[in-house]
N, C-alpha and C positions, 0 to 999 in steps of 0.2 A: 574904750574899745580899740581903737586905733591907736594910742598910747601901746598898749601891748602886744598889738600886731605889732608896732614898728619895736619893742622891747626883743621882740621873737627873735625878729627878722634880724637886728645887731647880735644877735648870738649866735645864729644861725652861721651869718657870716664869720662873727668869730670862730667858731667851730671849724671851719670849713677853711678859713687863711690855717689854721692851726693845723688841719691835715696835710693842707699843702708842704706846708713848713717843715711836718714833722716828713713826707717822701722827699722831700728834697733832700734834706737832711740825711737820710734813708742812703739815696743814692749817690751823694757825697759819699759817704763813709764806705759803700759797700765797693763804692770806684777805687777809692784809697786801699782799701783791703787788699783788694785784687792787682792793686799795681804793686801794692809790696810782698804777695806772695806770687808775684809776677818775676819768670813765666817756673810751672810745677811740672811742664810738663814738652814734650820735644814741640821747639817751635819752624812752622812752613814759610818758605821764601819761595814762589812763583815766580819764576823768571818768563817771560813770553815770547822768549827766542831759544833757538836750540841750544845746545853746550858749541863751546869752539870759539869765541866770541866775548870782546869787554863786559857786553851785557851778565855774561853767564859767571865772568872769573870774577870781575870786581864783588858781587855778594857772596861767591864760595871764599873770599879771601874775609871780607867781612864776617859772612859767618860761621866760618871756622874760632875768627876772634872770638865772637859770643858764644858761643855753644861752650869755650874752656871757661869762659867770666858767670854763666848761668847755670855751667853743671848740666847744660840738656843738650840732645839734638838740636842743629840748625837744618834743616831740610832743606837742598836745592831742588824745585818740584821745574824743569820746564816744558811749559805747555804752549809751544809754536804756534804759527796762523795768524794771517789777517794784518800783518805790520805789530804784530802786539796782542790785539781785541780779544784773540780765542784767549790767552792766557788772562787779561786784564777783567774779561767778564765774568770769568771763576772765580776770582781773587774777589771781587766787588761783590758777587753775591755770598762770602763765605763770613761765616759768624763774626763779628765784630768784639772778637775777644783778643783780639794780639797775635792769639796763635797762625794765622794766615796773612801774611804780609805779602804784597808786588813789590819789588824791583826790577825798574824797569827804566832804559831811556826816554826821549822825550815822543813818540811815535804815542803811545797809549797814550799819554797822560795828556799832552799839549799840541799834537799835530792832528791826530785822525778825526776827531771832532770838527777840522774846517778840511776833512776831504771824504768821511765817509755821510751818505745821507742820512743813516741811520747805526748807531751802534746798542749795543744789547748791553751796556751799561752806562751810566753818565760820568764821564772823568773828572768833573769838579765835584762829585762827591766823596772822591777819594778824600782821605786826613793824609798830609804830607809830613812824612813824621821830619828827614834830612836826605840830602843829596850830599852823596861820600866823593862823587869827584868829576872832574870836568876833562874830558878826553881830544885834543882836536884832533877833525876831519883831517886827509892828506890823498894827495893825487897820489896814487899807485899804478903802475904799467907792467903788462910783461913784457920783460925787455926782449923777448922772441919778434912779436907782434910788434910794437912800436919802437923806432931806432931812434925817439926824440929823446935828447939829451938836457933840454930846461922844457919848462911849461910855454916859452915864447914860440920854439920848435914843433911842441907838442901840440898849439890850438893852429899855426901854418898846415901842420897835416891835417889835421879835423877839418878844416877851409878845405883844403885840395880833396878833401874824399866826404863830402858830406853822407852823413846816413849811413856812415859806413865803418862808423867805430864804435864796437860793443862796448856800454858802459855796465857792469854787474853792479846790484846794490843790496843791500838787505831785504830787501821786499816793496810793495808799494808805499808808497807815504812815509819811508824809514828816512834818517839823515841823510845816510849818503846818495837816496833817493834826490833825494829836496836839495844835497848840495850839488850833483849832479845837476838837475837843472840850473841852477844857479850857476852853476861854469857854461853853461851854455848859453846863459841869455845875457852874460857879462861879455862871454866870449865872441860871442853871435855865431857859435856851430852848433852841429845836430849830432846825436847819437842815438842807438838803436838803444831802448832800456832793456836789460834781462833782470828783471828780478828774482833772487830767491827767498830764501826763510831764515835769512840769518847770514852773520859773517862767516861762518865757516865753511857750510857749504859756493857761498859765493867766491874766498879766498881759494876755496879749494879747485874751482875752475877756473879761474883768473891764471895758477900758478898751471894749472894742467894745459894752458892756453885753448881753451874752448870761448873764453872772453878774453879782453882787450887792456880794458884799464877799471876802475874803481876809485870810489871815492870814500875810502874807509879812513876809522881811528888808529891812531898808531898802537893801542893797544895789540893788539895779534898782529898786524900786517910788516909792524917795524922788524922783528925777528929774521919773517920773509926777505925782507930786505938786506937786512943784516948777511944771510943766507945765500943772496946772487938769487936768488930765484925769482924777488920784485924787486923792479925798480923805482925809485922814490923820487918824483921831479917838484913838489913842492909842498910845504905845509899851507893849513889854511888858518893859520894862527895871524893876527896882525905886526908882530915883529916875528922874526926867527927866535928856535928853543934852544935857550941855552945849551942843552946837550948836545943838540944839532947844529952847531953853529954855519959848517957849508951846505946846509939845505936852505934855498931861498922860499920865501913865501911866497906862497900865487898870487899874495896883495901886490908884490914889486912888480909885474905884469898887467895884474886885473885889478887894480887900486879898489880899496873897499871891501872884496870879499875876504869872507871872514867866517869859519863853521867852526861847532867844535860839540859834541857830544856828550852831555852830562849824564849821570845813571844815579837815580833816587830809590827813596823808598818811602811806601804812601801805603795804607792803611787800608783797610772796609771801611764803607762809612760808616760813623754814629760809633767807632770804637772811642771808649775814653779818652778822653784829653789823661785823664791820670797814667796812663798805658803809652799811650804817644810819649809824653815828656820822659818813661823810664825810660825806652827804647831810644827815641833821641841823647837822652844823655850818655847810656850806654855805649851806643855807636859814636858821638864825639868821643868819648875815652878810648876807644877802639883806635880814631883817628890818630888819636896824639901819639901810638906805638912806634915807636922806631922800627921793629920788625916789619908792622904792617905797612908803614909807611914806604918803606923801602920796595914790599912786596908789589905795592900801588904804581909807585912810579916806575916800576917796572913794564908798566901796563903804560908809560906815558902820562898817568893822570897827574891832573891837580887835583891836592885834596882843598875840597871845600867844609865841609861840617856845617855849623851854625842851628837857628833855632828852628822848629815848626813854622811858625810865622814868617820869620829868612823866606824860607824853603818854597813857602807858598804864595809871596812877593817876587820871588824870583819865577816860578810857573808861571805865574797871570801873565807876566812880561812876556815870557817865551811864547804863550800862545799867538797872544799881537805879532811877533817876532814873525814867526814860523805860517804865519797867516798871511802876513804880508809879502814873502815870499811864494808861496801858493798863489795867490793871485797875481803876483805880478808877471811867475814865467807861465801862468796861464795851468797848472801842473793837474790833471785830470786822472781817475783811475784805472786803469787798464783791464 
C-alpha cells in the first residue's frame, strides 16, 4: 500500500517538474520570439522633464537613430513633475513589453528615493537597459547680475551678500539642485533656491535675469554662453575639457568637487531580459555613429554605452553617491 502511495507520489512529481519545465520552456521561447520581432510597432520614450533640456535632446537624438534602424516611430512622450516622479511613475506602471521605455537623468532613478518619503513607484525596479552619456554640471551666471569674473570672485560675493544670490535648478532633488548645495557647503555661502520644471524654463529666466546663477549641464547652457548671454566661470569636471581648455574647474578653487549628469534608459519592471539586451545592443550601435556621435557631443556629452549589468553597477553607486551628498549638506524638500 504504501509502496504505491509513494509509486503515485514520484509521478506526480514527475508530472508536475515536467510542467514546470515545459512553461519555462514556454516563456523562453515566447521571450525570444518577441525580442526578434521586436519592436512591430511605434516605440514610447517618457522623458520626465519638459523639451528645452539634455534630458529631452539626448533621447530625440537617440531615437531618431532607432526609429531609421527599426523602421518604426520613436516617440518622445514628456511628462514633467515632481523632479522626475510624475513621468517615472507612468513609465513603471506601463506594460512591460518594450514598447514604453524612461529616459531619464539621475533625479527618478537614484536620487528622489533618499529625498522623497514616499513615491508612487519604486526605482529599483526599473530594468536598466544603457546609459548613452555623461554630461558635467557648470557654474553659469548672468553676466548682468553678477560681475564675478572666476568662481574665487564669485563665492567673495555670495560671502559679502549672504541669502542673497538666486540659485535656479531643475526642480527639487534635480542635479544641479544637489550640486547647488554642494557649492554651498564646500563654499560655506547661502543662496535663495528657485526651483523649476526643468532646464529650460530655468535657462530661460536665468538669461531674462529674473534669477542669478545655475548650476546646469553644458548641454543647453554652453550655446548661451557661447552667445554673451551666460557667462561661464567654471566646470565641475575634475580636470578641465579638452574643448574648453581656458575655462578652470571649480575643483581648482573648491578641491574635490566634482558633478556631472548622466541620462539612461531603464525599462518597466519584469520586461524581458530578451527585449533589454535588443534595445541595449541596438542603442550601443547607435553609439558608435559618427553622425550621432558628433550630434552628442554637441551636447557636451560623453558617450558611455556598455552593458545592462554596467548600467546597473553603475546606478547602485550613484545612489550611495547622491545620498551621501543629501545628507551631508543636510538637503530637505521645499
Amino acid at each position: 500500500m504504501s509502496v504505491g502511495i509513494a509509486a503515485r507520489g514520484r509521478a506526480l512529481g514527475w508530472r508536475l517538474l515536467g510542467f514546470v519545465l515545459s512553461a519555462l520552456v514556454f516563456v523562453i521561447m515566447t521571450s525570444g520570439a518577441q525580442a526578434q520581432d521586436y519592436p512591430n510597432r511605434a516605440v514610447k520614450i517618457i522623458v520626465p522633464f519638459p523639451p528645452g533640456g539634455t534630458a529631452d535632446g539626448m533621447p530625440r537624438i537617440v531615437g531618431d537613430w532607432l526609429s531609421r534602424k527599426w523602421g518604426q516611430p520613436v516617440i518622445i512622450e514628456n511628462k514633467s513633475g515632481a523632479a522626475g516622479n510624475v513621468g517615472a511613475e507612468v513609465a513603471s506602471k506601463s506594460d512591460p513589453d518594450g514598447y514604453t521605455l524612461l529616459s531619464a537623468p539621475p533625479p527618478p532613478l537614484v536620487i528622489n528615493q533618499n529625498l522623497y518619503p514616499k513615491l508612487g513607484y519604486n526605482p529599483l525596479e526599473f530594468v536598466p537597459i544603457i546609459i548613452m552619456g555623461r554630461v558635467p554640471n557648470a557654474l553659469v551666471v548672468n553676466p548682468d547680475k553678477v560681475k564675478a569674473t572666476n568662481v574665487a570672485e564669485f563665492i567673495a560675493y555670495a560671502k559679502a551678500n549672504p541669502g542673497k544670490i538666486t540659485s535656479a535648478t531643475q526642480g527639487n532633488g534635480t542635479t544641479s539642485h544637489l550640486t547647488s548645495e554642494m557649492f554651498q557647503l564646500m563654499a560655506d555661502v547661502k543662496f535663495q533656491h528657485v526651483p523649476y520644471r526643468g532646464t529650460g524654463p530655468a535657462l530661460n529666466d536665468l538669461v531674462g535675469g529674473s534669477v542669478d546663477v545655475m548650476f546646469d549641464n553644458l548641454g543647453f547652457s554652453l550655446p548661451l554662453v557661447q552667445g554673451g548671454k551666460l557667462k561661464l566661470l567654471g566646470v565641475a569636471t575634475s580636470k578641465r575639457i579638452g574643448s574648453l581648455p581656458n575655462v578652470p574647474t571649480i575643483a581648482e578653487t573648491l578641491p574635490g568637487f566634482e558633478s556631472a549628469a548622466w541620462f539612461a534608459i531603464v525599462a518597466p519592471p519584469k520586461t524581458p531580459q530578451a527585449i533589454i539586451a535588443k534595445i541595449n545592443a541596438d542603442v550601443n550601435e547607435a553609439l558608435k555613429d559618427p553622425e550621432l556621435r558628433k550630434r552628442l557631443e554637441g551636447l557636451s556629452a560623453e558617450i558611455v554605452g556598455g552593458t545592462p549589468q554596467a548600467t546597473a553597477s553603475y546606478m547602485r553607486e550613484e545612489v550611495e553617491r547622491w545620498n551621501n551628498i543629501i545628507k551631508s549638506a543636510g538637503v530637505k524638500l521645499e
